[in-house]
C-alpha positions in Angstrom: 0.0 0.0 0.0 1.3 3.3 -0.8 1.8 5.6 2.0 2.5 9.8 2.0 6.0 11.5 1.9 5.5 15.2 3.5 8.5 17.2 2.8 8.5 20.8 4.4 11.1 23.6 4.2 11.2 27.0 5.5 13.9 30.3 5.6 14.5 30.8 9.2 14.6 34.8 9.9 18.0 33.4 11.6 20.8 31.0 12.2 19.6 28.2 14.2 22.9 28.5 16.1 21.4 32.6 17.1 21.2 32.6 20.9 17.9 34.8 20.5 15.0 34.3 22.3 13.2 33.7 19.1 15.2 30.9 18.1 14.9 29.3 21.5 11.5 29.6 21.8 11.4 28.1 17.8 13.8 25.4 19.6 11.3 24.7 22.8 8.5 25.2 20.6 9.4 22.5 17.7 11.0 19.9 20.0 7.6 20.0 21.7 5.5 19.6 18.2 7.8 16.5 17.3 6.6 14.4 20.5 3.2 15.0 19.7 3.3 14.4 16.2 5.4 11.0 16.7 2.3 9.8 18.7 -0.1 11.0 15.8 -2.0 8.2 14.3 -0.7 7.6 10.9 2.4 8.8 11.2 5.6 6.0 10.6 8.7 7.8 10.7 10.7 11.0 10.1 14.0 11.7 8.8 16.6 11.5 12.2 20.5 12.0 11.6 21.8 8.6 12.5 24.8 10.6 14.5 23.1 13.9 15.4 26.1 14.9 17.6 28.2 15.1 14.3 27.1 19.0 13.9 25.0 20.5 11.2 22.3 19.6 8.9 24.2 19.6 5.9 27.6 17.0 7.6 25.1 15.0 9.6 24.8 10.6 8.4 20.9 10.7 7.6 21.1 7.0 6.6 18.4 5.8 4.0 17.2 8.9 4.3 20.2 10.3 1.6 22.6 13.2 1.8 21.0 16.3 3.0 19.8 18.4 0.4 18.2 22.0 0.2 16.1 24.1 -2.5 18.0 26.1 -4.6 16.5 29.6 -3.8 18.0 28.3 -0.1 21.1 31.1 -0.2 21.8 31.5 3.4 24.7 29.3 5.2 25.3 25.5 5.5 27.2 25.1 8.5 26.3 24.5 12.2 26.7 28.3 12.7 25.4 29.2 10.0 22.2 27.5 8.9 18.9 29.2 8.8 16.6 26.4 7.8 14.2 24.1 9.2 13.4 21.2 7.1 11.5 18.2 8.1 11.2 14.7 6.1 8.2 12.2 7.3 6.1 9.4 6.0 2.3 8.9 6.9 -0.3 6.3 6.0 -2.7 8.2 4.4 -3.5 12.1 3.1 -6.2 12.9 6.4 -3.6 11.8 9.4 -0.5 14.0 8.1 -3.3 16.9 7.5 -4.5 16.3 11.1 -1.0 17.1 12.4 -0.1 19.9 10.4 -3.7 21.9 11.1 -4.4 21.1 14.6 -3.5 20.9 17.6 0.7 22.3 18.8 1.6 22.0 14.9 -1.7 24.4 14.0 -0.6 26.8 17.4 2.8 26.8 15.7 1.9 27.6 12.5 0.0 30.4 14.1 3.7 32.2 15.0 5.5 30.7 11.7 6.0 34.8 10.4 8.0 35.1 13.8 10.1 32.9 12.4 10.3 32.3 8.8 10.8 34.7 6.2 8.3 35.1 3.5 9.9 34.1 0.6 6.8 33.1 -2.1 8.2 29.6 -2.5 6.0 27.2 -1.5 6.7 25.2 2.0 5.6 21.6 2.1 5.4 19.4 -0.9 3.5 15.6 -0.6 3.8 12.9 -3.3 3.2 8.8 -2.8 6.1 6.4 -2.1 5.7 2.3 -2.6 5.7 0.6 0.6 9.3 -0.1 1.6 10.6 2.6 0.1 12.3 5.8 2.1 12.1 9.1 0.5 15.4 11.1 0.4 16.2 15.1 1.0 17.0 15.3 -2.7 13.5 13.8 -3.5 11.6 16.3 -1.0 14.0 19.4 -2.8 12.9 17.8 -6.4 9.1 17.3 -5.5 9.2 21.4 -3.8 11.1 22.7 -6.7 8.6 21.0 -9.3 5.9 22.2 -7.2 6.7 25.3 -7.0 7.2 25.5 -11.1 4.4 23.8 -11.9 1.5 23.9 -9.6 0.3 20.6 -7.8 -0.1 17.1 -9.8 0.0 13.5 -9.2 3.7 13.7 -8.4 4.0 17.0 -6.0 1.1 18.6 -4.5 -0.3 20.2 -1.2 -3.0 19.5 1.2 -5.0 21.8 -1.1 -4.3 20.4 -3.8 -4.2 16.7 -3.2 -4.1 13.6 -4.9 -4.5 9.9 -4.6 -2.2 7.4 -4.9 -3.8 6.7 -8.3 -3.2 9.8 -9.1 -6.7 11.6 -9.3 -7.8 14.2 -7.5 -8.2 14.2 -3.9 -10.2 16.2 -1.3 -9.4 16.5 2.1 -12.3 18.0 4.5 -11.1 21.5 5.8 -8.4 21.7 3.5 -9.2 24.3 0.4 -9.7 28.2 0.0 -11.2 29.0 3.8 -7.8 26.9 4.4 -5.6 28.7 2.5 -6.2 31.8 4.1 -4.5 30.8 7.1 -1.5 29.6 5.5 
């Protein structure tokens, strides 16, 4: 059965190694959000450096999960001091479940503050597409399926919540996702 690869990306304001209260609070606030969303049903896994203490995103061993990769309107720094990204990479059973996450609960409160954080940049930030079971989506997949995204609109092979699709690739609607939605992106 296939199941749901949710890539997300965003341009942090600034360097996750800034001592600022923002970042911390970003810090307290997204370690917080993972815990729940690990215990979310439908959710099976998320990208985790195999040797975290190894330093930044870009150096770290992310195992089947391939070589760390970023968009390439990304032009800000790739070292631990340096980066000013947040990019997650998870897998999900199904379409409702992963929206669930994303639009409710600590995620939703979260997004809520995301301008705090994040620059603006017009590029979108989340990109879904359908893996085979087995497989493991990589960085460079979740940087290809954003980039075509964001050049092409949504189809079978990159879309949003908004603009969803089935594993067949026809269209899909989720309940509560669509234009009232979009406004609170």
């Amino acid at each position: 059965m296939p199941r749901l690869a949710l890539y997300t990306f965003g341009i942090l304001k600034s360097p996750l190694a800034d001592p600022g209260p923002l970042t911390r609070e970003f810090y307290a606030r997204g370690e917080a959000v993972y815990r729940r969303i690990g215990r979310q049903p439908g959710y099976l896994a998320h990208a985790e450096a195999a040797d975290a203490a190894r330093g930044g995103l870009f150096e770290a061993d992310w195992g089947a999960w391939g070589e760390f990769a970023v968009p390439a309107w990304y032009g800000k720094g790739r070292t631990a001091e340096t980066a000013a990204l947040a990019a997650t990479l998870s897998l999900w059973t199904d379409l409702r479940p992963a929206f669930e996450a994303v639009y409710t609960g600590s995620h939703r409160e979260a997004l809520n503050r995301r301008h705090d954080w994040f620059e603006r940049t017009g590029h979108p930030t989340h990109v879904s597409w359908w893996v085979s079971d087995g497989a493991t989506p990589t960085w460079r997949d979740g940087v290809s399926r954003l980039e075509r995204l964001h050049g092409g609109g949504s189809g079978p092979h990159a879309f949003t919540f908004h603009e969803a699709f089935a594993p067949d690739g026809t269209p899909a609607r989720i309940k509560g996702a669509g234009p009232a939605s979009d406004r609170a992106r």
